[in-house]
Jmol script that loads the backbone (N, CA, C; Angstrom):
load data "model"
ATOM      1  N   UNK A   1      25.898 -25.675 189.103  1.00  0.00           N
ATOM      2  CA  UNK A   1      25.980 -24.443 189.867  1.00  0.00           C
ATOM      3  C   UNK A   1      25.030 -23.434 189.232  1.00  0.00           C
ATOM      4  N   UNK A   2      24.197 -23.012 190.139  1.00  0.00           N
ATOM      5  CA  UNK A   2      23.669 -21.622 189.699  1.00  0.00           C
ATOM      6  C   UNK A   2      23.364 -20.460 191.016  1.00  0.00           C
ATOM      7  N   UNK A   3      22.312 -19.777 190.515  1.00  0.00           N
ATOM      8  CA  UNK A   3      22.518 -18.548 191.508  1.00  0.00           C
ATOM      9  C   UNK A   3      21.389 -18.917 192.289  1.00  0.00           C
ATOM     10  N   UNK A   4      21.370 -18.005 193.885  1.00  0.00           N
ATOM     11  CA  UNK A   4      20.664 -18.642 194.774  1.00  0.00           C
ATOM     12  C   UNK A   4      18.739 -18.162 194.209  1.00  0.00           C
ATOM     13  N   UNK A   5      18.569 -17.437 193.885  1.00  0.00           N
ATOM     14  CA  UNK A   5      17.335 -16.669 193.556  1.00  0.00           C
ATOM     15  C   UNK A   5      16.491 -18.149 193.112  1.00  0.00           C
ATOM     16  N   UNK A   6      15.029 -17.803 193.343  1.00  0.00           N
ATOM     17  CA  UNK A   6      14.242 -18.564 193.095  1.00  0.00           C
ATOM     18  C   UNK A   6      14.038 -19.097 191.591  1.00  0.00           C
ATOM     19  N   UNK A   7      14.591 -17.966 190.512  1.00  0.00           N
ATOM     20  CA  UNK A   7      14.510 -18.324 189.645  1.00  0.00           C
ATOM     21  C   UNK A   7      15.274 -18.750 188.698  1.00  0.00           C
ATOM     22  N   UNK A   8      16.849 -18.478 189.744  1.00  0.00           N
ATOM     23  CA  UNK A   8      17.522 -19.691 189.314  1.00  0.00           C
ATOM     24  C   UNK A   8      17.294 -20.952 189.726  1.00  0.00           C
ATOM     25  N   UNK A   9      17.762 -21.324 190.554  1.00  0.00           N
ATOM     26  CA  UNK A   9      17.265 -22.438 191.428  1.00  0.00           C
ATOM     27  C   UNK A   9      16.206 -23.773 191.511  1.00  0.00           C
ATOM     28  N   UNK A  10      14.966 -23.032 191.560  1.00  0.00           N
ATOM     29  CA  UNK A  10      14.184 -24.312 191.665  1.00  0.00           C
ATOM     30  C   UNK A  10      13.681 -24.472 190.402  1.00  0.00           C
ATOM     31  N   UNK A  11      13.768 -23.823 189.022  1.00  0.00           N
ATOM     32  CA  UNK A  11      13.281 -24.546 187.922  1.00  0.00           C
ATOM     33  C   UNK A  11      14.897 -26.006 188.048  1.00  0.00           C
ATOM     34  N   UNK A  12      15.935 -25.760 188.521  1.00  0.00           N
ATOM     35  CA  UNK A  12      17.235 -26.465 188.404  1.00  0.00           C
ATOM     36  C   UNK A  12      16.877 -27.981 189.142  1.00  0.00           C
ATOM     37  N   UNK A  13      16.191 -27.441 189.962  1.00  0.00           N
ATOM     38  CA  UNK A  13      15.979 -28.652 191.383  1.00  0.00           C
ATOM     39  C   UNK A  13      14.711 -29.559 190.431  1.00  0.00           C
ATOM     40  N   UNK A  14      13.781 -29.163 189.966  1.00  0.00           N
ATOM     41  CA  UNK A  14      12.321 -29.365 189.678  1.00  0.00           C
ATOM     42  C   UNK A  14      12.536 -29.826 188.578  1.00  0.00           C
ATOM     43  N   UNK A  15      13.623 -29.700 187.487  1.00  0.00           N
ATOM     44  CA  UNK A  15      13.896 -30.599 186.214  1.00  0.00           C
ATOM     45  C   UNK A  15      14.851 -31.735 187.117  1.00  0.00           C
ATOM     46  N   UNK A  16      15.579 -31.586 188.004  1.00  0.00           N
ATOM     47  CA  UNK A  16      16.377 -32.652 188.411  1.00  0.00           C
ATOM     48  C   UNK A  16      15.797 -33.894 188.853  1.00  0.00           C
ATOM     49  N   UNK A  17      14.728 -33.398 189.578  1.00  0.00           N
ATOM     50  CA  UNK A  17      13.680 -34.208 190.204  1.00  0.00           C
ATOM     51  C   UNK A  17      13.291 -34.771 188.975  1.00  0.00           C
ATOM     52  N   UNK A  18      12.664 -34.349 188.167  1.00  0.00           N
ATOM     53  CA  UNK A  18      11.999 -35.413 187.345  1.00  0.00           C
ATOM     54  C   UNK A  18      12.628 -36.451 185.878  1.00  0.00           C
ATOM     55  N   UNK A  19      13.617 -35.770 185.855  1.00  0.00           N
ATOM     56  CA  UNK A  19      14.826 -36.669 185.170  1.00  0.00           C
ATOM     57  C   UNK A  19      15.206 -37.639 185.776  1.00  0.00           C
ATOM     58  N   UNK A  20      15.613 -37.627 187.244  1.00  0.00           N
ATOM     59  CA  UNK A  20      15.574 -39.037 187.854  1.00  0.00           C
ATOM     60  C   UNK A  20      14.866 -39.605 188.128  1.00  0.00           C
ATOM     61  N   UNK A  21      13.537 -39.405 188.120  1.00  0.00           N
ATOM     62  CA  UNK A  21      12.351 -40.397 188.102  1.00  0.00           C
ATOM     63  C   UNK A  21      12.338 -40.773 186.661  1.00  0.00           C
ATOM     64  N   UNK A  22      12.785 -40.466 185.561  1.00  0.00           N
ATOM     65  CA  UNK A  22      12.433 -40.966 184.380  1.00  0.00           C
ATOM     66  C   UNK A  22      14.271 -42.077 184.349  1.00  0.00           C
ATOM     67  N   UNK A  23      14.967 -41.645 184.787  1.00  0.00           N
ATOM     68  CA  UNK A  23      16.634 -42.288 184.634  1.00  0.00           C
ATOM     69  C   UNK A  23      16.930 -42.528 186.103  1.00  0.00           C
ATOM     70  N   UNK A  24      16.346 -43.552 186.635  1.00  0.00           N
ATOM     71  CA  UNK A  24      17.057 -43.859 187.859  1.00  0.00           C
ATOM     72  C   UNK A  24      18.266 -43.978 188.050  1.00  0.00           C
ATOM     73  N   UNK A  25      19.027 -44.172 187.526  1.00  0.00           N
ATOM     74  CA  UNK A  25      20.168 -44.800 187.420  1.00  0.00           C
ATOM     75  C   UNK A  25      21.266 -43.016 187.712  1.00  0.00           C
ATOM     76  N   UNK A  26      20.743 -41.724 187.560  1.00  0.00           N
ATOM     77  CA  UNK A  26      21.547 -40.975 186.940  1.00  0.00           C
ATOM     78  C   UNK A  26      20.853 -40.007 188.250  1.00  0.00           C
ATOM     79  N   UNK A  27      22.019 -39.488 189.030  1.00  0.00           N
ATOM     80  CA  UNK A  27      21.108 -38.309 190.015  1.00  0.00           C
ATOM     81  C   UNK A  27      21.945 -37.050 189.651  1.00  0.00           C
ATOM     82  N   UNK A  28      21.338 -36.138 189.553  1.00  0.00           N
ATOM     83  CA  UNK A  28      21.923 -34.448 189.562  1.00  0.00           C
ATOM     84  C   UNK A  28      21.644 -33.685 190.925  1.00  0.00           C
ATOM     85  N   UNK A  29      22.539 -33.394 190.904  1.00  0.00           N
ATOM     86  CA  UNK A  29      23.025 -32.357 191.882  1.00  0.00           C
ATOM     87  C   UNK A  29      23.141 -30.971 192.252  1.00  0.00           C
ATOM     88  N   UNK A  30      22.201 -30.066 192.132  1.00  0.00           N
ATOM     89  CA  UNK A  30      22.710 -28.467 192.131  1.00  0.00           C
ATOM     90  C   UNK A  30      23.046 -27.868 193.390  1.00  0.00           C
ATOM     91  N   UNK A  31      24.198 -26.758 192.858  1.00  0.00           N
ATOM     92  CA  UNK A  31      24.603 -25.913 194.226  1.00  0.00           C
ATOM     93  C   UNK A  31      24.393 -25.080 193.599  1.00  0.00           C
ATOM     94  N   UNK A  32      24.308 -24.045 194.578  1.00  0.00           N
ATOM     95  CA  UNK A  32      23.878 -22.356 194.300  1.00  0.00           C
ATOM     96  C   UNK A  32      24.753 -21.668 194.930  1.00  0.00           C
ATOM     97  N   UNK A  33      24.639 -20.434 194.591  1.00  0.00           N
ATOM     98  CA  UNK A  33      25.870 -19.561 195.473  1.00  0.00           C
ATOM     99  C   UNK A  33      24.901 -17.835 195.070  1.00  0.00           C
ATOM    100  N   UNK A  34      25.733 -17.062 195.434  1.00  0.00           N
ATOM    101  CA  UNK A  34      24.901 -15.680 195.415  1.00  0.00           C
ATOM    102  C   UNK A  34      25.054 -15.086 194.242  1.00  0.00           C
ATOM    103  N   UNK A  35      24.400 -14.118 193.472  1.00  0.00           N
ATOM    104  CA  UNK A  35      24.770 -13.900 192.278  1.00  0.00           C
ATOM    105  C   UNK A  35      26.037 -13.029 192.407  1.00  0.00           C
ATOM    106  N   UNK A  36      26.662 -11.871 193.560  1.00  0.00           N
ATOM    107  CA  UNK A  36      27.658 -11.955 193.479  1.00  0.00           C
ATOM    108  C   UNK A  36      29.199 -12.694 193.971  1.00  0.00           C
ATOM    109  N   UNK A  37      28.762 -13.821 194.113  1.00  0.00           N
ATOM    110  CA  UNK A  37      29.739 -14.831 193.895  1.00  0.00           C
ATOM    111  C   UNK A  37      30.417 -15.285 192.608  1.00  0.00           C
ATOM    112  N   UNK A  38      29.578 -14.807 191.520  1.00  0.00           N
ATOM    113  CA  UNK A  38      29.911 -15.071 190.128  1.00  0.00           C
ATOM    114  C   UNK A  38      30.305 -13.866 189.479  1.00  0.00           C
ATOM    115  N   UNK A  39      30.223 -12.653 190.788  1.00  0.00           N
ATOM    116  CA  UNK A  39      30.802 -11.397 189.877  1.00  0.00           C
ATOM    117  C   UNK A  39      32.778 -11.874 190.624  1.00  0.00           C
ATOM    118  N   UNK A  40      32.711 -12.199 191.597  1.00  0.00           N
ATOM    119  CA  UNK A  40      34.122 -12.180 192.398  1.00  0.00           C
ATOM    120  C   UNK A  40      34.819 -13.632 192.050  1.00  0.00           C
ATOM    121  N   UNK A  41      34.227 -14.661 191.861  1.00  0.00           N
ATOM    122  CA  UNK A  41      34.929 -15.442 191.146  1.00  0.00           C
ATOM    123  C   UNK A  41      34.928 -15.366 189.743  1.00  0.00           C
ATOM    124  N   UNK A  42      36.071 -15.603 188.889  1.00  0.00           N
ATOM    125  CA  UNK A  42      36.392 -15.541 187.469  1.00  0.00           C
ATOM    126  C   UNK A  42      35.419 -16.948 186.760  1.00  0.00           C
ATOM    127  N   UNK A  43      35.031 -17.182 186.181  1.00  0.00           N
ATOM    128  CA  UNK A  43      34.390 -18.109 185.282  1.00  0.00           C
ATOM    129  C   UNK A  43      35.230 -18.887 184.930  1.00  0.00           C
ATOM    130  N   UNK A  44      36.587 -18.927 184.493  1.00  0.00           N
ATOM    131  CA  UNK A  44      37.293 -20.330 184.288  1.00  0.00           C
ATOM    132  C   UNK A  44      37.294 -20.637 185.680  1.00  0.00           C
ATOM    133  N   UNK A  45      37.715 -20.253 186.689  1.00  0.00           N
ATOM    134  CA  UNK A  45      37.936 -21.193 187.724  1.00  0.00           C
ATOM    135  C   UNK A  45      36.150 -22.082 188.222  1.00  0.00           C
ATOM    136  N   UNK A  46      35.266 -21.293 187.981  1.00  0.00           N
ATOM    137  CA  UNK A  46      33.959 -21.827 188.521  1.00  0.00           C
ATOM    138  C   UNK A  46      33.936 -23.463 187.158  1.00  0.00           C
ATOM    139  N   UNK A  47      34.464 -22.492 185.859  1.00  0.00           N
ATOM    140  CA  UNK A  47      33.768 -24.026 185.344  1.00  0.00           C
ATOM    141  C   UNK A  47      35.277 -25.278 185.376  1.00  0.00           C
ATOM    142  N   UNK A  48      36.312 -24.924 186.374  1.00  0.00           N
ATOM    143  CA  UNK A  48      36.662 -26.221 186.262  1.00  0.00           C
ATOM    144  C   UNK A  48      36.157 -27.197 187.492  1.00  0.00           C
ATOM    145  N   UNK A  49      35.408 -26.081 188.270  1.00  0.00           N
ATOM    146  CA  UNK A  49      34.402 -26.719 189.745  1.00  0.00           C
ATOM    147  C   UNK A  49      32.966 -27.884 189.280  1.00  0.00           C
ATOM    148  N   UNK A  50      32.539 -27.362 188.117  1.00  0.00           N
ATOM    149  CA  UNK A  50      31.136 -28.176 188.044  1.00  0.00           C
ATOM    150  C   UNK A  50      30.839 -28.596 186.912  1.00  0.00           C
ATOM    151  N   UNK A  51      29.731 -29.727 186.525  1.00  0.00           N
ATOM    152  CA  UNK A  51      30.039 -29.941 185.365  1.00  0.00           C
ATOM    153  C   UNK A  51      28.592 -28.988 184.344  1.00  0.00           C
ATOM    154  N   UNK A  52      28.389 -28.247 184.834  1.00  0.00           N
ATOM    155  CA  UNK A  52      27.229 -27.732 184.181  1.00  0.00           C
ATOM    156  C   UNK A  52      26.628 -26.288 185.203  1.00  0.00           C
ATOM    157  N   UNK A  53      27.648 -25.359 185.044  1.00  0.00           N
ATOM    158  CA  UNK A  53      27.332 -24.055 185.124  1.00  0.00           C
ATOM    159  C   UNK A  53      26.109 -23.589 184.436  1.00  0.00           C
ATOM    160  N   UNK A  54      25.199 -22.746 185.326  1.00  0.00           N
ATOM    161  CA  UNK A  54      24.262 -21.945 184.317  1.00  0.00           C
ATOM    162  C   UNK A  54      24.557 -20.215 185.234  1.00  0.00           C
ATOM    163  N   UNK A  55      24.844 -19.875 183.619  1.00  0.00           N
ATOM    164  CA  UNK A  55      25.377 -18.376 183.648  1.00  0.00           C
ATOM    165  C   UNK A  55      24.747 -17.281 182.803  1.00  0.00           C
ATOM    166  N   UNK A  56      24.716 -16.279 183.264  1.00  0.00           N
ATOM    167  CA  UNK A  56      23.881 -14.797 183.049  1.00  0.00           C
ATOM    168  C   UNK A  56      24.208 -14.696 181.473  1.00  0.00           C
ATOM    169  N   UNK A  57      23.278 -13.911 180.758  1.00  0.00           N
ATOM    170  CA  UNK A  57      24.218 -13.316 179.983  1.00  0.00           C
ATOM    171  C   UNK A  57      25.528 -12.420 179.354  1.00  0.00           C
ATOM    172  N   UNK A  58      25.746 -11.898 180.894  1.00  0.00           N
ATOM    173  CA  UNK A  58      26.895 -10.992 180.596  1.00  0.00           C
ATOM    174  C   UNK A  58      28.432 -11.961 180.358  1.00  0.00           C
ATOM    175  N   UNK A  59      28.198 -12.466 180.442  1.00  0.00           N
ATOM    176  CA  UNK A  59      29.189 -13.522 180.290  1.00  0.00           C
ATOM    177  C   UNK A  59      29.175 -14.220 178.717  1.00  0.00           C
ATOM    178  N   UNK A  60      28.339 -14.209 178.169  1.00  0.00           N
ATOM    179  CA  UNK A  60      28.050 -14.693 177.060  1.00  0.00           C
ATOM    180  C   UNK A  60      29.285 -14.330 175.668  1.00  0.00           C
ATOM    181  N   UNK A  61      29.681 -13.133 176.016  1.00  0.00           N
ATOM    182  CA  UNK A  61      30.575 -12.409 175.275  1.00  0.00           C
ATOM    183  C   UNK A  61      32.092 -12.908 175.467  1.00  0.00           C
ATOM    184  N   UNK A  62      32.623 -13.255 176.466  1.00  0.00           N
ATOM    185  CA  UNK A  62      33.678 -13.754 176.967  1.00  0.00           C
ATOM    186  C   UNK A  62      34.065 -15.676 176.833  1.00  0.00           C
ATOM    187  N   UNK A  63      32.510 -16.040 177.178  1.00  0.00           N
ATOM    188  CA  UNK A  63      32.571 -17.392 176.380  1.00  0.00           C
ATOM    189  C   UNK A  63      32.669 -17.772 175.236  1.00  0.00           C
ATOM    190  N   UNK A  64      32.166 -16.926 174.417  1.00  0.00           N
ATOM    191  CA  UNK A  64      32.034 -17.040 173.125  1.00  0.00           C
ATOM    192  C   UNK A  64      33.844 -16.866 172.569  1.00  0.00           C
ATOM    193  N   UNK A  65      33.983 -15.577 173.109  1.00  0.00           N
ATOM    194  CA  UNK A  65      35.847 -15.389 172.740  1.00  0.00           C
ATOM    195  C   UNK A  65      37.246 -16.610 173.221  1.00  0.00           C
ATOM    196  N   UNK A  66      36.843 -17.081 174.281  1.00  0.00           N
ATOM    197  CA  UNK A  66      37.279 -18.294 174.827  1.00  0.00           C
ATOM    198  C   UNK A  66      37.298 -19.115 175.038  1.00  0.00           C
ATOM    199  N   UNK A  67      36.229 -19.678 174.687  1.00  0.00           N
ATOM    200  CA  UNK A  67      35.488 -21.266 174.343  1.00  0.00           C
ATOM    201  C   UNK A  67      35.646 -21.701 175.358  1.00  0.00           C
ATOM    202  N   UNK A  68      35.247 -21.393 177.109  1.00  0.00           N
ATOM    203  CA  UNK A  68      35.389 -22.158 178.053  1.00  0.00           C
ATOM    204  C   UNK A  68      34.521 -22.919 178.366  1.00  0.00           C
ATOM    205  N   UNK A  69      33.266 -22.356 177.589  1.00  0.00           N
ATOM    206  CA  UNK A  69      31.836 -23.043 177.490  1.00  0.00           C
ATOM    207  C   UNK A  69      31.380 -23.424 176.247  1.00  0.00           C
ATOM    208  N   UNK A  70      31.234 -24.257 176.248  1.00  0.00           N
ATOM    209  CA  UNK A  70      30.335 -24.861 175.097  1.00  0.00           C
ATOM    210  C   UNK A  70      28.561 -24.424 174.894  1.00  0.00           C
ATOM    211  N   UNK A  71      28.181 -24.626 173.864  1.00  0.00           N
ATOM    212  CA  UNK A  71      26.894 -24.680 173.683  1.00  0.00           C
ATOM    213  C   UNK A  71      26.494 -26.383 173.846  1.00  0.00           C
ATOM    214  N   UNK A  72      25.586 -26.216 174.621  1.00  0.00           N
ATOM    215  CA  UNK A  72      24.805 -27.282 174.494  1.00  0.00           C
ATOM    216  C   UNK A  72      23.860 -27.947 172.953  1.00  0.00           C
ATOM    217  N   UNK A  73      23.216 -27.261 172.480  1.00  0.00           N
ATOM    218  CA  UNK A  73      22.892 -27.230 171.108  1.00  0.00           C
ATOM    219  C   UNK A  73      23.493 -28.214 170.379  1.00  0.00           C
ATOM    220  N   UNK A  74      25.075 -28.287 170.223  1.00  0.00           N
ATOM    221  CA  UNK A  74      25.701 -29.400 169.299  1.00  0.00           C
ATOM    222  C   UNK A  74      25.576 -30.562 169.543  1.00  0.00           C
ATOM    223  N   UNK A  75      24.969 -31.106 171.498  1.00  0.00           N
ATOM    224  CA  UNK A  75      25.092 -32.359 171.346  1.00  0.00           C
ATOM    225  C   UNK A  75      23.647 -32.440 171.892  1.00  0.00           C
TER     226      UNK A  75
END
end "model"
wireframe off; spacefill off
backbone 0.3
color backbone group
């Protein structure tokens, strides 16, 4: 899931694309929604929807306190 703007979006689509040409076997999927869709839905409920949210920084502060998100980094 990310936001509809171009610059969320198609860098999302344009790495997807070429990860499955390198991993056939493995397809990704993105949906988008509006950026205020992510002000009116709460963030736990979005991340028990997808498996790989990409989210603003204002949020960064609240993940960090609640560990609903992980960093990618560790793995």
């Amino acid at each position: 899931m990310t936001w509809e703007h171009s610059k969320g979006y198609y860098p999302m689509i344009k790495t997807a694309q070429r990860f499955s040409e390198i991993y056939l076997h493995i397809k990704i999927e993105w949906t988008k929604r509006p950026l205020q869709g992510f002000a009116v839905e709460h963030i736990d409920k979005l991340v028990a929807k997808c498996n790989l949210p990409v989210i603003d920084q204002p949020w960064a502060g609240y993940n960090s306190d609640t560990r609903i998100i992980i960093p990618l980094n560790k793995y």
